[in-house]
Residue frames relative to the residue before (quaternion, step in Angstrom):
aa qw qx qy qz dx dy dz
X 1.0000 0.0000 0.0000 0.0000 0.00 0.00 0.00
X 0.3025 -0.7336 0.5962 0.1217 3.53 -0.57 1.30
X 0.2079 -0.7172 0.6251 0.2271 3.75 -0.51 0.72
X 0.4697 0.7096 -0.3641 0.3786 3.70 0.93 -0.97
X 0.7646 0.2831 -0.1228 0.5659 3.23 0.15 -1.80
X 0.3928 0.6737 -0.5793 0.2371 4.27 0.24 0.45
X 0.2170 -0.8108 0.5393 -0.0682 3.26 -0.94 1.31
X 0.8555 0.0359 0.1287 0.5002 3.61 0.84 -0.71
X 0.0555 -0.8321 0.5474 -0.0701 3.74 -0.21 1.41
X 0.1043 0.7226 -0.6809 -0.0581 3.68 -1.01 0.62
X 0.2710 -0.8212 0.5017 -0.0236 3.13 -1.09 1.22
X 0.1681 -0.8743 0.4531 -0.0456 3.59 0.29 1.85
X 0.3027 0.7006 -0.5294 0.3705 3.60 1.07 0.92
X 0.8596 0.1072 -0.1253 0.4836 3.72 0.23 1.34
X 0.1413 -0.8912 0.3620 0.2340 3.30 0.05 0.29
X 0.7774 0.1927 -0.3154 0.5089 3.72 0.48 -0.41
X 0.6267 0.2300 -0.2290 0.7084 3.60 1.71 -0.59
X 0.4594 -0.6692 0.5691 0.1311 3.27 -1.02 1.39
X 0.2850 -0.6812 0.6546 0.1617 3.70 -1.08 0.41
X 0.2932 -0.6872 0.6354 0.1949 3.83 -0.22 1.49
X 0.1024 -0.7431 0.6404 0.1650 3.79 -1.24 0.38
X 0.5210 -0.7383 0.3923 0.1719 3.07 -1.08 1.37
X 0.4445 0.7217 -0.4699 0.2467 4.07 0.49 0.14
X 0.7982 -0.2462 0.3597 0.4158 3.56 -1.42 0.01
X 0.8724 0.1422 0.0457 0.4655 3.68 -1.18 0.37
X 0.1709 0.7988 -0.5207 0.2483 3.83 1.24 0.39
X 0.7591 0.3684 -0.1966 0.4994 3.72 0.70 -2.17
X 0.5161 0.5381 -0.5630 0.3565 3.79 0.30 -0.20
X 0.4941 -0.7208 0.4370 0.2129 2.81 -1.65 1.43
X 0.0202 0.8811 -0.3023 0.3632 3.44 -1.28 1.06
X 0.7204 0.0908 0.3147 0.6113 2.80 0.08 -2.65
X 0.0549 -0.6632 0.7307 -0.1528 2.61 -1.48 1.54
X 0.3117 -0.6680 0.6313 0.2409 3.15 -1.91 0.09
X 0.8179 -0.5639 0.0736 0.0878 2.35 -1.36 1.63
X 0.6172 0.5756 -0.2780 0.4587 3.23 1.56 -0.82
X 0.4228 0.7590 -0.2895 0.4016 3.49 1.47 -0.90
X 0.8107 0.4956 -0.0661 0.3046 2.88 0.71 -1.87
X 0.7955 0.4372 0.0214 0.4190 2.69 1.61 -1.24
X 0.3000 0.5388 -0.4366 0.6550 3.22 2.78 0.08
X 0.3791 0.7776 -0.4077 0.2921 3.68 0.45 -1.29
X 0.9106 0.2038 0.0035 0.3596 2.81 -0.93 -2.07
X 0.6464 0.4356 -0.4631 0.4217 3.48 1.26 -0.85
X 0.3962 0.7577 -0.4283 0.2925 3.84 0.85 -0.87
X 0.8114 0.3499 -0.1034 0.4567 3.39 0.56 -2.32
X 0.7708 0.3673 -0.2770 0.4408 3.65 1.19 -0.04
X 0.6017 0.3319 -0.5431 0.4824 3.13 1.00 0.55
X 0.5402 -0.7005 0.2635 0.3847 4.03 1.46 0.41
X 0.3480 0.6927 -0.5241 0.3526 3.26 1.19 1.02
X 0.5922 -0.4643 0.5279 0.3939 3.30 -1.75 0.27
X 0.0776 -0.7106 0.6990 -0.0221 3.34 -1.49 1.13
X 0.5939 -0.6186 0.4291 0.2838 3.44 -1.22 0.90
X 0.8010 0.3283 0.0183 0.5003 3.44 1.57 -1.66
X 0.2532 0.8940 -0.2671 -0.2555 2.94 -0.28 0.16
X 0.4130 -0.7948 0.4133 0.1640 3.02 -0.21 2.20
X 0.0410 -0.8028 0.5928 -0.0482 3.95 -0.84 1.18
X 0.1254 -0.8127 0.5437 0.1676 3.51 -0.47 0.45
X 0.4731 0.7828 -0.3423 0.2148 3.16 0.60 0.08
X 0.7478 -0.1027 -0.0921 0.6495 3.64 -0.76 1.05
X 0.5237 0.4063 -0.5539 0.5039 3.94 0.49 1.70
X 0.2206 -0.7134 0.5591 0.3603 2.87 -1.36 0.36
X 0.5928 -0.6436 0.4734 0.1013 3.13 -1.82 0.61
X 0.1714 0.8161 -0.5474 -0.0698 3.42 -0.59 0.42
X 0.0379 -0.8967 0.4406 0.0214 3.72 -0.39 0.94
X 0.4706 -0.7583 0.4487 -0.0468 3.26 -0.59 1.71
X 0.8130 0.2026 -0.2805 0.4683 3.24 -0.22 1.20
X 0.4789 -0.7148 0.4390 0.2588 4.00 -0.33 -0.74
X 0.7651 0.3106 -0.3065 0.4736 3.21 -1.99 -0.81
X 0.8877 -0.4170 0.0808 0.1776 2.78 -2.01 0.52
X 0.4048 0.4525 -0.5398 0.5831 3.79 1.29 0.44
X 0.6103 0.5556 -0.4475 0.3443 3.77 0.30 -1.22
X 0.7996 0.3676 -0.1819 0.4388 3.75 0.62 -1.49
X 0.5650 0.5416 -0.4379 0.4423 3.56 1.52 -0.01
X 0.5464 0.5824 -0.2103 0.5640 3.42 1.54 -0.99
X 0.7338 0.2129 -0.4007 0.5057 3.89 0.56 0.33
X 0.5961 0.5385 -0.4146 0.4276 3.84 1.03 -0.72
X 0.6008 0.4469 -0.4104 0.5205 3.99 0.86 -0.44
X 0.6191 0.4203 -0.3649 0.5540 3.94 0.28 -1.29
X 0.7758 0.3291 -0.3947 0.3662 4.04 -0.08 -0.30
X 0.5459 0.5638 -0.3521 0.5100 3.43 1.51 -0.38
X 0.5965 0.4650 -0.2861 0.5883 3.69 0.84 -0.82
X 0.4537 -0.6432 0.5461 0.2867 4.06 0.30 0.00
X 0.0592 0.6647 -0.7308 0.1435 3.73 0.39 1.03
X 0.3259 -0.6225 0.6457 0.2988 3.26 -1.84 0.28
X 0.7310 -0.0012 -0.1028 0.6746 3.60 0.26 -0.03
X 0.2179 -0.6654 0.7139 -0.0068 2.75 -2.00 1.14
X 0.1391 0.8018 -0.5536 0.1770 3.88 -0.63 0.65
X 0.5609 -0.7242 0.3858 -0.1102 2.60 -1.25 2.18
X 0.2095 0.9023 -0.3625 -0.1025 3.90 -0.06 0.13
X 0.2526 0.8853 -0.3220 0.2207 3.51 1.28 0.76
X 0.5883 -0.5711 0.5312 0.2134 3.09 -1.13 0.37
X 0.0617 -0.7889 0.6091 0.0532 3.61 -1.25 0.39
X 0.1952 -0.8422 0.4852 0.1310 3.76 -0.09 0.99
């Protein structure tokens, strides 16, 4: 995983209220939460006006947290043609 070459972050740490995570390099542009992404994409495909638009295409993707926003957050980024998709979750 090239951190260098990162292009696109969605961050699945809450689902209707996101959980902001406190670490290094958080405000750099980028990283979103997930719901964003995922008002986004439904927004531009049902051909409504969106504020963002969150594209995954030809980026890669790296999505931070899990469960079922986490796996909605990779089935859209693979539908949008991301080139790489990557998963960072936990398992209890």
């Amino acid at each position: 995983l090239c951190w260098v070459c990162l292009v696109f972050v969605v961050l699945c740490t809450g689902a209707t209220w996101p959980r902001d995570l406190p670490i290094p390099g958080r405000h750099l542009d980028g990283i979103y939460f997930a719901m964003n992404f995922l008002e986004s994409s439904q927004k531009k495909q049902l051909g409504g006006p969106t504020d963002l638009p969150l594209l995954a295409r030809d980026k890669d993707i790296i999505v931070i947290g899990g469960g079922d926003t986490g796996c909605d957050c990779i089935a859209t980024s693979l539908r949008q043609v991301s080139v790489y998709c990557y998963l960072i979750s936990t398992i209890l």
